[in-house]
N, C-alpha and C positions, 0 to 999 in steps of 0.2 A: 140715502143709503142706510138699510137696517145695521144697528150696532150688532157683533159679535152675539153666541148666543148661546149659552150655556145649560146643560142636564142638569137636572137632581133628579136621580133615583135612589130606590131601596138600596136592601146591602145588594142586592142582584141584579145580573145584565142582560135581565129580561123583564120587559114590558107585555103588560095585558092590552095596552089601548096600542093599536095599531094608527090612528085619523090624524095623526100629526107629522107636521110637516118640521126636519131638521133644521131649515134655513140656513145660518153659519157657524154651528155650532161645534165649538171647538176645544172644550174637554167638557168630562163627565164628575161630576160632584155623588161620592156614596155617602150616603147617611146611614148609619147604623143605628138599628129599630131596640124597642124598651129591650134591656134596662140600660142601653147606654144613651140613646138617645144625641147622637154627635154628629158633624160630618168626621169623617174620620179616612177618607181617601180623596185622590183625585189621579186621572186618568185622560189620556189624549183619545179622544173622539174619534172613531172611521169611521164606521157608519151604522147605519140602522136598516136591518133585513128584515120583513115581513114576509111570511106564507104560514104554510098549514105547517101544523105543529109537529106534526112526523119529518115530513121534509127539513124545516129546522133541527130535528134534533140529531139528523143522520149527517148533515153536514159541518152542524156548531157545538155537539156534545161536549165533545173533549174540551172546547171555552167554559165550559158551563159550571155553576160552584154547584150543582146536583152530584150524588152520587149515584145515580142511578136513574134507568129511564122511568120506572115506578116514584121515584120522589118527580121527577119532570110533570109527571100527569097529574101529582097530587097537586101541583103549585096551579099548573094548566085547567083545573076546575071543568072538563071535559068542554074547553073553546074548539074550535076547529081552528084559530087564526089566532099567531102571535105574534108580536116582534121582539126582537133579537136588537140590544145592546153590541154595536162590536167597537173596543179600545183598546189601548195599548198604554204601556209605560205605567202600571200603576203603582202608584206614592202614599204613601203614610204620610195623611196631613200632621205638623205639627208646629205650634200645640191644635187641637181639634176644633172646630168650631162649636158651641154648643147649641141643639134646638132652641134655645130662648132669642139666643143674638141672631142667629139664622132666620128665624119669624118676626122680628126685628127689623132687619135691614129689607127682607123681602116684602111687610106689609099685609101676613097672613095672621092668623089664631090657630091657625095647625097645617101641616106639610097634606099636599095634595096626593092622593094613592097611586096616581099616573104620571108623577113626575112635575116638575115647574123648569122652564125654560126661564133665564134671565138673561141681562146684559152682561157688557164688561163692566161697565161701572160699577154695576149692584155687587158683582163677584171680589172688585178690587175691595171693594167697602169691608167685604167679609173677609177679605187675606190682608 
């Protein structure tokens, strides 16, 4: 049986790469991009919605840290298809984790643009 199975995304709850699959995935780890460079939140997992990007933004706007549908399309880079981050509960990590110890425990040289799924282990390692 696959262990638990944890997000890291950007500071946003929105994904470009649509091809992955959630498995057990049971909260969402934010990383806050230069000049903080931290995790700096976590957040209980629903789910993950994929379609065309109009469609998303008429029914998840109001989730969205956009303030505007003109900044949506600017981040959207004219895709036709995105996915949609959707969580709940979210926490001010503290103290934060920092990029060094996070690339570290995970085994990387720099955070993936599309996110990294990990275990529970690797997450308890990090809290």
């Amino acid at each position: 049986m696959p262990e638990e199975q944890l997000d890291i995304l950007q500071e946003t709850q929105i994904s470009r790469k649509h091809d992955v699959e959630t498995g057990n995935t049971m909260v969402v780890l934010f990383y806050v991009v230069h000049p903080i460079r931290e995790v700096r939140g976590i957040g209980d997992f629903e789910e993950r919605v994929v379609g065309e990007i109009e469609a998303l933004w008429k029914d998840y706007n109001e989730e969205t840290v956009f303030k505007s549908h003109d900044e949506y399309l600017d981040f959207i880079q004219g895709r036709t298809k995105t996915t949609f981050i959707r969580f709940k509960n979210l926490r001010e990590l503290y103290p934060p984790i920092p990029l060094k110890k996070l690339l570290q425990v995970i085994g990387l040289s720099r955070l993936p643009r599309s996110g990294k799924y990990l275990s529970k282990e690797t997450i308890n390692k990090l809290l």
